[in-house]
N, C-alpha and C positions, 0 to 999 in steps of 0.2 A: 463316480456318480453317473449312474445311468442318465440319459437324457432322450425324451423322445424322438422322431422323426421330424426336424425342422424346428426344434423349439433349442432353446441356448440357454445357460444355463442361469439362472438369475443375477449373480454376480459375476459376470464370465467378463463385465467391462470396466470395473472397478479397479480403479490404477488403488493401489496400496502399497506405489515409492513416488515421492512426489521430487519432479527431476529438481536439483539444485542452479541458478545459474549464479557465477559471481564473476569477479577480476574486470571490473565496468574502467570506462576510463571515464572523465570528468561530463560525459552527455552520455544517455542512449537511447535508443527508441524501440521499441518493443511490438516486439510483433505479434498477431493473432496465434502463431503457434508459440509463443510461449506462455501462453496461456495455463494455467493449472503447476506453474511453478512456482518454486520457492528462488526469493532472488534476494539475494544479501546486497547490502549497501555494506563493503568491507574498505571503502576508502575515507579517510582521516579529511581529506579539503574537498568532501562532499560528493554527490551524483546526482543528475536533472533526469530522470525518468520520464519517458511522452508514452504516454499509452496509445495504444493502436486506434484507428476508427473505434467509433463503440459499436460492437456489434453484441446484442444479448448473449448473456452465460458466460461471457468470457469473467474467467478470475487469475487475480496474482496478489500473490502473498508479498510484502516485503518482509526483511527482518534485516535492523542493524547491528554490524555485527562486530564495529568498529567504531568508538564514537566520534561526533562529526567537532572537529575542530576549526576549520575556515569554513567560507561559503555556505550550501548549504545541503540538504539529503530532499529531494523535491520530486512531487510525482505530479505532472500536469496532465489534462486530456490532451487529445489529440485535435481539436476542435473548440473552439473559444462558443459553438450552441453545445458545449457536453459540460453538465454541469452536475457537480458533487452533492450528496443528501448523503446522512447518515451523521453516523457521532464516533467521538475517539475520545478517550480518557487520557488525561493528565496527569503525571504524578513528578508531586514537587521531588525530587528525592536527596537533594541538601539538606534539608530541613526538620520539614514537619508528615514527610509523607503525604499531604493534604493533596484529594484528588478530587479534579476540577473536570467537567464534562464539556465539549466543544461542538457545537453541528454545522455541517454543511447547509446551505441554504435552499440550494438547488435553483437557483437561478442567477447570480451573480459569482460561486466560489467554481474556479476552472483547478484551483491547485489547491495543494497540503505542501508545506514547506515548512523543514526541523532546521535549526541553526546551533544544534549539539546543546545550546540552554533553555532558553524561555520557550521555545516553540517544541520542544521534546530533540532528538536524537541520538540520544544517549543509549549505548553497547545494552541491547534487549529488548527496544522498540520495534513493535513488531505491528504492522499492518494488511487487509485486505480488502482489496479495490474489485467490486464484484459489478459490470455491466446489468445494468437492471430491462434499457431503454436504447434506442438508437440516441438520446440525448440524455441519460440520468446513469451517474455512476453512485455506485454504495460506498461507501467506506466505512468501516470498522475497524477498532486496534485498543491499543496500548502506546502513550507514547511518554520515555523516560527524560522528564526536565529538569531545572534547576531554578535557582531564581524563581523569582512570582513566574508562576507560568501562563501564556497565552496563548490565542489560539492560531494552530498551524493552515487555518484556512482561507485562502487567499483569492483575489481575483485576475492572477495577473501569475 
């Protein structure tokens, strides 16, 4: 593809592999440059995820890839003023399939926390946690439950 003198090429900064991170031990804290990854929650007695300062644009995908059997799969801010907005789907999946919608408040929810049943994290749940704000985090997903399900949105 020709390209002018000083001009680059439209998609010349378009990541199209998005880096995988796994093998967590029971905490981890995540940094600004892991930003724009995929990051499996592949342990069985859970992982506490803290997200970085909130700095705008920053996004991370999770996805379980292992369903959570003790404790719990939990992704908190970094900051008890950074606070969640957005919604995550519910899906009963013993049962009836019946799928229940959840939001963030954005003034009170600091976390999302799965407990492998009622709160989702079951092997498929898949999340993204998108910096809107130096204080507002998005979140969006799929989260795989059991039992009546509730919601994974927490203050704490």
């Amino acid at each position: 593809m020709a390209v002018a003198s000083g001009k680059r090429p439209l998609f010349d900064n378009v990541r199209t592999k998005q880096p995988v991170l796994s093998g967590w031990g029971a905490t981890a804290t995540l940094s600004v440059d892991d930003s724009g990854s995929l990051i499996l929650s592949d342990r069985a007695a859970g992982i506490v995820f803290t997200l970085p300062k909130a700095v705008p644009g920053l996004v991370f995908d999770f996805a379980i890839t292992t369903t959570i059997t003790s404790n719990s799969f939990k992704v908190i801010t970094g900051a008890a003023t950074e606070f969640l907005i957005g919604s995550v789907t519910s899906v009963d999946t013993d049962t009836s399939n019946a799928l229940v919608g959840f939001t963030g408040n954005g003034s009170t929810h600091i976390a999302l926390t799965s407990n492998g049943t009622t709160t989702g994290g079951i092997l498929g749940t898949k999340l993204r946690f998108t910096c809107l704000s130096t204080t507002r985090w998005m979140v969006e997903g799929n989260l795989l439950g059991s039992g009546v399900v509730a919601t994974p949105f927490a203050t704490s």
